[in-house]
C-alpha positions as CSV (number, residue, x, y, z in Angstrom):
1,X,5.4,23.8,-29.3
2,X,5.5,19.9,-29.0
3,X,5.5,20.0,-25.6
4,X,2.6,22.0,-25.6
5,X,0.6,19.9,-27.5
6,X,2.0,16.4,-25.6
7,X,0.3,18.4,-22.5
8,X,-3.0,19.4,-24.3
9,X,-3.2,15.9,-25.4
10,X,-2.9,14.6,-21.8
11,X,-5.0,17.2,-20.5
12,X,-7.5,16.0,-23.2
13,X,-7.3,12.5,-21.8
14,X,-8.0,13.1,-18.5
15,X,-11.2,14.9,-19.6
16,X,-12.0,12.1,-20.8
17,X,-11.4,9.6,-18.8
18,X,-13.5,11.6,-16.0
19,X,-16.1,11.6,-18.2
20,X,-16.0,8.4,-18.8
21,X,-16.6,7.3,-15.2
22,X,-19.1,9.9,-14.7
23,X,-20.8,8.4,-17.7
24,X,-20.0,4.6,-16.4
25,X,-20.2,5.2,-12.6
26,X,-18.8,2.1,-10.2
27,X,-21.3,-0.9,-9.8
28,X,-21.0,-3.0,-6.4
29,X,-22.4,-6.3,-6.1
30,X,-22.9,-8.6,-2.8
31,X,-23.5,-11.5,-3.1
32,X,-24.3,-14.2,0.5
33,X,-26.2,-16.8,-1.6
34,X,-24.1,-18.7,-4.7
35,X,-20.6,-19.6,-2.8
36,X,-20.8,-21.6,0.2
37,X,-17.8,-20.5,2.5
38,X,-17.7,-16.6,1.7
39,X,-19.5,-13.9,0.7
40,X,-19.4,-12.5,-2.7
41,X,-17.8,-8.5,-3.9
42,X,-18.2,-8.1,-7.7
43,X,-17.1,-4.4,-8.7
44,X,-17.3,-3.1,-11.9
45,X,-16.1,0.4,-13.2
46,X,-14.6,2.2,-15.6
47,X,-10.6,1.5,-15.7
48,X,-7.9,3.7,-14.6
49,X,-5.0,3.5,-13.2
50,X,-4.5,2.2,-9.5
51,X,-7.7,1.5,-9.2
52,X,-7.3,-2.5,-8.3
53,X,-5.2,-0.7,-5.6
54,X,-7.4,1.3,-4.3
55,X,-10.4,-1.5,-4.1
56,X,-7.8,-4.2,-2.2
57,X,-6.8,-1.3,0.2
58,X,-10.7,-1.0,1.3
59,X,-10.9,-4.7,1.7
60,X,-7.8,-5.0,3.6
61,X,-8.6,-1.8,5.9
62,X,-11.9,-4.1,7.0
63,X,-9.8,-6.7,7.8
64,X,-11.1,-9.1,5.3
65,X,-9.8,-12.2,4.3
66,X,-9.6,-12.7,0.4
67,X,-9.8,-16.2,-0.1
68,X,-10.0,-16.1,-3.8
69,X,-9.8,-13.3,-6.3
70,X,-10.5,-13.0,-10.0
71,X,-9.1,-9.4,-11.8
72,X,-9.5,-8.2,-15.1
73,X,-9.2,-4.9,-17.0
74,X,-9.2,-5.7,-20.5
75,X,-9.4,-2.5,-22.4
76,X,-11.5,0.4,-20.5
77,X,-13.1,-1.9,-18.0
78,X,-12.5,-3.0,-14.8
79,X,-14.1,-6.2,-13.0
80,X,-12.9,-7.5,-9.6
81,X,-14.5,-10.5,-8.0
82,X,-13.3,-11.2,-4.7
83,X,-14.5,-13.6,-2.2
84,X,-14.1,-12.5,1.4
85,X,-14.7,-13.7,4.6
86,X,-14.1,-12.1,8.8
87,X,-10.8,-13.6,10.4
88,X,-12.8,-16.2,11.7
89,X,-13.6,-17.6,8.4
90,X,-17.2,-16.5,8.9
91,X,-19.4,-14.9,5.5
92,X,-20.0,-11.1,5.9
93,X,-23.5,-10.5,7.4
94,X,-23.6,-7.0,9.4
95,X,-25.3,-4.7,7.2
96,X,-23.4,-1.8,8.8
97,X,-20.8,-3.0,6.7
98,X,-22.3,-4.4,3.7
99,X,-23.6,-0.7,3.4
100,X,-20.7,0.4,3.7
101,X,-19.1,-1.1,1.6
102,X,-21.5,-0.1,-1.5
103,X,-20.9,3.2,-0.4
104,X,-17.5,3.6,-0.9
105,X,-17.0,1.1,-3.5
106,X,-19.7,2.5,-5.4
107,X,-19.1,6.1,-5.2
108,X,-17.6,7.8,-8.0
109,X,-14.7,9.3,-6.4
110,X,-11.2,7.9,-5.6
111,X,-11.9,4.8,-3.1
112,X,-8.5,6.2,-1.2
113,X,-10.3,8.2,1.7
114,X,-10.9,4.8,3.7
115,X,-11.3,4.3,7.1
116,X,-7.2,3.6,7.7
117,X,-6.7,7.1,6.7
118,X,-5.2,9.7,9.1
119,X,-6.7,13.1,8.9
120,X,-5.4,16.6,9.5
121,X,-6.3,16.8,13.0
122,X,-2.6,15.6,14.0
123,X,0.8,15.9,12.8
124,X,2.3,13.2,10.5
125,X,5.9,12.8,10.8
126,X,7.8,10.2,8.4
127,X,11.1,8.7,9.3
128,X,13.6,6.7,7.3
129,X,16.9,5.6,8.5
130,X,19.2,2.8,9.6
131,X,18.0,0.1,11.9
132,X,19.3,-0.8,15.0
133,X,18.0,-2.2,18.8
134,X,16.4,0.6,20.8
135,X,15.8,3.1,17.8
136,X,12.0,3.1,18.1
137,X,12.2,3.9,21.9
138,X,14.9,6.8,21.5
139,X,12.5,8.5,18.7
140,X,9.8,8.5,21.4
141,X,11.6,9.8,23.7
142,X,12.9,12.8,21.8
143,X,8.9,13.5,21.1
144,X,8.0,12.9,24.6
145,X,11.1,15.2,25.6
146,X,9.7,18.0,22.8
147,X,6.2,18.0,24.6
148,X,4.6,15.9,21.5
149,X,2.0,13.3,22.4
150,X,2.3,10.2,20.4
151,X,-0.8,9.2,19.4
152,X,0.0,6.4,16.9
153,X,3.4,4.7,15.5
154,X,3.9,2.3,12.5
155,X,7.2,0.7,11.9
156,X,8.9,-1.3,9.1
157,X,12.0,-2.6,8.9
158,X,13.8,-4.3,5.9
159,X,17.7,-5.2,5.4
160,X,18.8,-2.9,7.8
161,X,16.6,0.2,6.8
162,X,13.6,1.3,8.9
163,X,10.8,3.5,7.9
164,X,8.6,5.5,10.7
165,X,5.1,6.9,10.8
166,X,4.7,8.6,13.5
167,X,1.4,10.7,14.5
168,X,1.5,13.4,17.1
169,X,-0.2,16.1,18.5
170,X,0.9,18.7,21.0
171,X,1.3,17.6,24.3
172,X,-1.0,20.6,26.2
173,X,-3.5,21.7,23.3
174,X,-4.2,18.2,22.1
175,X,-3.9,19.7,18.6
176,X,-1.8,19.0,15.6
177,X,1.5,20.9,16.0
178,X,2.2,23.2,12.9
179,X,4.3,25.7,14.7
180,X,7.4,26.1,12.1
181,X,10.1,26.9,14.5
182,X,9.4,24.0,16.6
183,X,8.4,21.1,13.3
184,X,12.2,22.5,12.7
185,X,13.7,21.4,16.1
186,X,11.5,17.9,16.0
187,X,12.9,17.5,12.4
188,X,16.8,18.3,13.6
189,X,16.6,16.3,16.6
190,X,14.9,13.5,14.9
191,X,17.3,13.1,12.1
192,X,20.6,12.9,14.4
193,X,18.6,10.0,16.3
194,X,18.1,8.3,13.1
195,X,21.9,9.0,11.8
196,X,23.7,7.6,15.0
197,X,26.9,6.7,14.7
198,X,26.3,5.5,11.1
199,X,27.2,8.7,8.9
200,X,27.6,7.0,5.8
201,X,24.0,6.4,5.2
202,X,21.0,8.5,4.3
203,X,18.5,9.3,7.2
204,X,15.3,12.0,6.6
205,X,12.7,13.2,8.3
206,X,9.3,14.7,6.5
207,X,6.2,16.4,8.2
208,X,3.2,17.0,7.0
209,X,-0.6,17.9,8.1
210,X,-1.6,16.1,5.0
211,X,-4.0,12.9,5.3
212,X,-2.1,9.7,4.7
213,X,-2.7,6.2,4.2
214,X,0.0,4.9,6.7
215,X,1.0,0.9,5.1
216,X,0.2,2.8,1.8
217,X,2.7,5.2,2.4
218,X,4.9,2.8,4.5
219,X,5.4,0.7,0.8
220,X,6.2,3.7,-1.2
221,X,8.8,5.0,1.6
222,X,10.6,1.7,1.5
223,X,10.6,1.8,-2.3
224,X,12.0,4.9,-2.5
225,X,14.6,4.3,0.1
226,X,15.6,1.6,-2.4
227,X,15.7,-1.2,0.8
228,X,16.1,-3.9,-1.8
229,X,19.6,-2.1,-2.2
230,X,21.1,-2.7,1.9
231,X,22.6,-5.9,2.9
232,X,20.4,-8.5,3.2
233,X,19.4,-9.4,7.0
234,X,17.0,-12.0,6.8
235,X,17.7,-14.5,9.7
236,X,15.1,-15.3,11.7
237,X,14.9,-15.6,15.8
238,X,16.9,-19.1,15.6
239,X,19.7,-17.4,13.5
240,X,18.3,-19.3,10.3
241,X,17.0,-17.8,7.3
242,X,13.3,-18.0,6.5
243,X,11.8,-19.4,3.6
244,X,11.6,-17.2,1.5
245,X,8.3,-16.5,-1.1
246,X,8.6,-18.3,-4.9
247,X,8.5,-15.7,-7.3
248,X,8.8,-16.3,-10.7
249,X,8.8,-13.7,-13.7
250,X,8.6,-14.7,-17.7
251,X,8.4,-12.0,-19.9
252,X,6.1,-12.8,-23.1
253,X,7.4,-10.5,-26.0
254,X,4.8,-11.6,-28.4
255,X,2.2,-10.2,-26.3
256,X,4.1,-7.3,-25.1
257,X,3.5,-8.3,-21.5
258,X,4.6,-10.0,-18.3
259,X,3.5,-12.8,-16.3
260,X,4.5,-13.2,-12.5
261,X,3.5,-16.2,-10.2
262,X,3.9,-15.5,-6.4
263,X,3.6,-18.9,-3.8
264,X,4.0,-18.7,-0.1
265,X,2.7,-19.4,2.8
266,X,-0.4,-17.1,3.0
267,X,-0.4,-14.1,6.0
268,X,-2.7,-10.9,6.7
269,X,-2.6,-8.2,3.7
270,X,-0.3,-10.4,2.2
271,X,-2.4,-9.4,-1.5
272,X,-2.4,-5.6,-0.5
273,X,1.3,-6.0,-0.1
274,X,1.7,-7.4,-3.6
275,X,-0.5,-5.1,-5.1
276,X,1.3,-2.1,-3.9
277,X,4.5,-3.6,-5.1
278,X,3.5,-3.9,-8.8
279,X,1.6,-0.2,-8.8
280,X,4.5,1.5,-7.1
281,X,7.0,-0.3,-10.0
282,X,4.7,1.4,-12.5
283,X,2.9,-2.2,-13.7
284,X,-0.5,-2.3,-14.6
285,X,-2.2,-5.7,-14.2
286,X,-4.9,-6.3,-16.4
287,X,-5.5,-10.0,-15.5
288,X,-4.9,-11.8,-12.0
289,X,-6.1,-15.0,-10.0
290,X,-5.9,-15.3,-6.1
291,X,-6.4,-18.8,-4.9
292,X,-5.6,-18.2,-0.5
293,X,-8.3,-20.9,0.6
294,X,-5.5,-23.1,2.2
295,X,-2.6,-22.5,4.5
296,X,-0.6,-21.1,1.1
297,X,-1.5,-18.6,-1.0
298,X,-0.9,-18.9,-4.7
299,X,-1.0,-15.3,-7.1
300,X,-0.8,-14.7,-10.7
301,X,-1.2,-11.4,-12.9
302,X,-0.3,-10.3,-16.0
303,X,1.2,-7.0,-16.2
304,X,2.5,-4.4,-18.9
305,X,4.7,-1.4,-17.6
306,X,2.8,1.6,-17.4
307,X,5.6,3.6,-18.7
308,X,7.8,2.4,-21.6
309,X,11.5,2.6,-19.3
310,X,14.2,0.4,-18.3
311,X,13.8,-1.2,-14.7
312,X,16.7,-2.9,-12.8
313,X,15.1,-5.9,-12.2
314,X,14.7,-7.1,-8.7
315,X,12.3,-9.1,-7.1
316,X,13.1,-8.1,-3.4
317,X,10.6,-5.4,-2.3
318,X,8.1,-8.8,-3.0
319,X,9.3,-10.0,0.1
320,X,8.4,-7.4,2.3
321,X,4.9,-6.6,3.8
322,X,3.3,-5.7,6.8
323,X,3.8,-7.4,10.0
């Protein structure tokens, strides 16, 4: 009977919360005139969770550069204020975008159907295994051999793991291939490539007709895969280790929260990167500053844990992003 109720009561709050945003619907304002060296995004919408996410994802998927970034989401509000420019450090002018940009900031639905999005007109195949030199060019070939046309792949590696997304279609229809016999064979063949020689550690293969967010999914397959865990191999081309990002976390009891700093130097999707991180370890941020205006980039949020659980701490998956 508790149970029950702790799932009416969640139920309950869901209704709620929808209602809520209906009630409160997402308010996008651009702004070319009051800074100078960028153009202006204020959004303001009712809070939930993952939403921060889901607004930086949309930025980064028009290749926007956030120069600065003010978050907050005190209570049952959310207010973002980003200032964005092109990769040429140019303001935001073509109206194609700007419109779009209301459009899907503004709408009242999840923000996650963005242009970076794979539909269902392919096949999706996810890949996680051990890393080594010629692994990406041995999965093609097993497609290529399979008659599946590789229309896209996106690779990560980190401390020895690597994590594929791979989409294909059939090589002779041009259509997504769903046949279960054969997604059985791809899945077999795919998995030995990615086991090698190396039995002792975990490889998989998933596929799915599903749309996916590829770098979105790319964070949580690393996550899950527990990368931070592998031996660290972190030397660069000259055989010396790079500099590694500042990170710095102080817990403040009193306030029943957590405060973490983040300098480095500043790269593409570098805040994306960060703000998957924290959402995927189950932290909500309800204050942040961005300051990327120079060669470094300097980040701070405050975060509670979304769930009230022991973490083993580790700062590694900070460290890794896309390339």
């Amino acid at each position: 009977m508790e149970t029950t109720g702790r799932i009416y009561s969640h139920h309950v709050e869901d209704e709620y919360q929808k209602f809520v945003r209906r009630m409160n619907p997402p308010r996008v304002v651009i702004d070319n005139q009051s800074c100078k060296n960028a153009t202006v995004i204020q959004v303001d919408s009712a809070n939930k969770h993952g939403i921060l996410l889901e607004v930086v994802q949309v930025l980064t998927d028009l290749n926007f550069v956030v120069t600065k970034a003010y978050i907050s989401s005190d209570g049952g509000w959310f207010m973002d204020v980003f200032n964005v420019t092109d990769h040429e450090g140019n303001k935001i002018t073509d109206e194609g975008i700007l419109d779009y940009i209301q459009k899907v900031l503004g709408s009242e639905t999840s923000f996650t159907g963005s242009i970076k999005s794979v539909g269902t007109d392919r096949t999706v195949i996810e890949l996680i295994g051990t890393d080594r030199p010629g692994l990406l060019s041995e999965v093609c070939a097993v497609l290529t051999h399979l008659k599946c046309n590789v229309l896209n792949a996106e690779v990560w590696t980190h401390n020895t793991r690597a994590a594929f997304i791979v989409q294909v279609t059939d090589d002779e229809s041009g259509l997504a291939v769903t046949d279960p016999e054969r997604l059985s064979v791809v899945n077999q063949m795919l998995c030995n490539v990615l086991k090698g020689s190396n039995r002792a550690r975990e490889a998989k293969t998933v596929v799915s007709l599903g749309a996916v967010h590829t770098e979105r999914r790319l964070h949580q397959m690393m996550l899950e895969d527990r990368d931070y865990d592998y031996e660290r191999n972190c030397s660069g081309l000259d055989g010396l280790e790079p500099q590694r990002p500042d990170v710095n976390v102080v817990n403040w009891f009193d306030k029943d929260c957590s405060v973490v700093t983040v300098g480095c130097k500043d790269r593409p999707k570098l805040l994306f990167d960060t703000i998957c991180t924290l959402t995927d370890l189950e932290y909500v941020v309800f204050h942040g500053h961005v300051d990327a205006e120079g060669p470094n980039a300097y980040q701070t949020y405050r975060w509670f844990a979304r769930e009230i659980r022991s973490r083993e701490a580790t700062s590694d998956p900070m460290y890794r992003g896309s390339n």
